[in-house]
N, C-alpha and C positions, 0 to 999 in steps of 0.2 A: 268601419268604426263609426260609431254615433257621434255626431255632430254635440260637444257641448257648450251648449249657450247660457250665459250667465245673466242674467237679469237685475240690478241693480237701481232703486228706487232713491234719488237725492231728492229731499223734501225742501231743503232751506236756499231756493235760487228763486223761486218765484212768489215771495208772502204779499200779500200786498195787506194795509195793516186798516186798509176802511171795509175790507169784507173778512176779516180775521178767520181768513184761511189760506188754504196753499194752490194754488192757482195751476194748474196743469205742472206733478211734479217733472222733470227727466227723466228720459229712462236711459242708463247706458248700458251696452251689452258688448261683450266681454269674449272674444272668438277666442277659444281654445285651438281649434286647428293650425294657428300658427305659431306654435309653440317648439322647440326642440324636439323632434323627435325622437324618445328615447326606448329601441327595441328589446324587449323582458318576456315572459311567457317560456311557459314549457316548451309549447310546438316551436317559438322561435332557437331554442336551446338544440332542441333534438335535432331540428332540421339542418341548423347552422353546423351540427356534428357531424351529421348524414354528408353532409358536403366536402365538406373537408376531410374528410376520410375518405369520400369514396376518391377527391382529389389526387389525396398523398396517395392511395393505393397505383391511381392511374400514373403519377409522376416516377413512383419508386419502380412498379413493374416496368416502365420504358426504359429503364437502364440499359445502356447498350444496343439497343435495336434501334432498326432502321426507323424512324419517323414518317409516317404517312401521312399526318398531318400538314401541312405547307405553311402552316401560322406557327406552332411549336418546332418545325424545323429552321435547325441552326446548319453551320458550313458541316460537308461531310454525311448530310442527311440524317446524322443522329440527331436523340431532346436537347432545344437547349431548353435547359429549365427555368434559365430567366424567364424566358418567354413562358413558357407553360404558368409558371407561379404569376405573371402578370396576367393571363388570359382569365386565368382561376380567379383572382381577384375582383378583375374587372365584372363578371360574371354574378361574383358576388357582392358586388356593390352595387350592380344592376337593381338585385333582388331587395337589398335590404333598401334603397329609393323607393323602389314599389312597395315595401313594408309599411310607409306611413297610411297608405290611401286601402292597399288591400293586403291586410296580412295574412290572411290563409292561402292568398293567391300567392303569395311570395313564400311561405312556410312551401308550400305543393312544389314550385319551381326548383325550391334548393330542394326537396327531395325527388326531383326527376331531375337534375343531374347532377347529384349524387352520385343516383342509379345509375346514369347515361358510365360515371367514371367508374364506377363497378363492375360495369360491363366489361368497359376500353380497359380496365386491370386484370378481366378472366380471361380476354382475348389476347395480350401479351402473355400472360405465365402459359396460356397453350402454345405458345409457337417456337 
């Protein structure tokens, strides 16, 4: 994302009135990069879909099986899905931080895994 900078010319700080003019105005500039970050866009739409879908698919498919995962496993070795819905989160809150500085890097990420959880949802319904 381009950097924008604002340029802003104040004339009436410097007059001096025995040379009836304006004596080196100020310049202020005006960083927009620290602004709120607010994520819009298609690809951030679709991606953030892609995500959470292939998510829920991988969450819903675990039902009942054994969890292989050691961070989504609860007592018993089955999903817990707290866990899961937190990992999933955290994952995507990773991306949408990295959305401010590079958002088709972070659009790419949430649709590789997605895909990663669309995978982990065709590998459950086969077993």
């Amino acid at each position: 994302m381009a950097t924008l900078l604002v340029a802003i010319t104040v004339h009436a700080q410097t007059f001096t009135p025995e040379q009836q003019r304006f004596v080196q105005p100020a310049t202020l500039k005006i960083d927009k990069r620290d602004e709120f970050f607010k994520p819009s866009g298609k690809f951030f739409i679709i991606s953030s879909a892609a995500y959470w879908s292939g998510a829920s698919a991988d969450l819903i498919s675990s039902r009942g099986l054994y969890e292989l995962n050691g961070l989504q496993r609860g007592r018993g070795g089955r999903l817990d899905y707290r866990k899961g819905i937190l990992i999933d989160a955290t994952i995507y809150g990773v991306t949408l931080a990295f959305e401010k500085r590079h958002p088709k890097i972070a659009s790419f990420l949430r649709f590789a895994f997605g895909g990663a959880h669309v995978v982990a949802a065709v590998h459950n319904l086969r077993q």
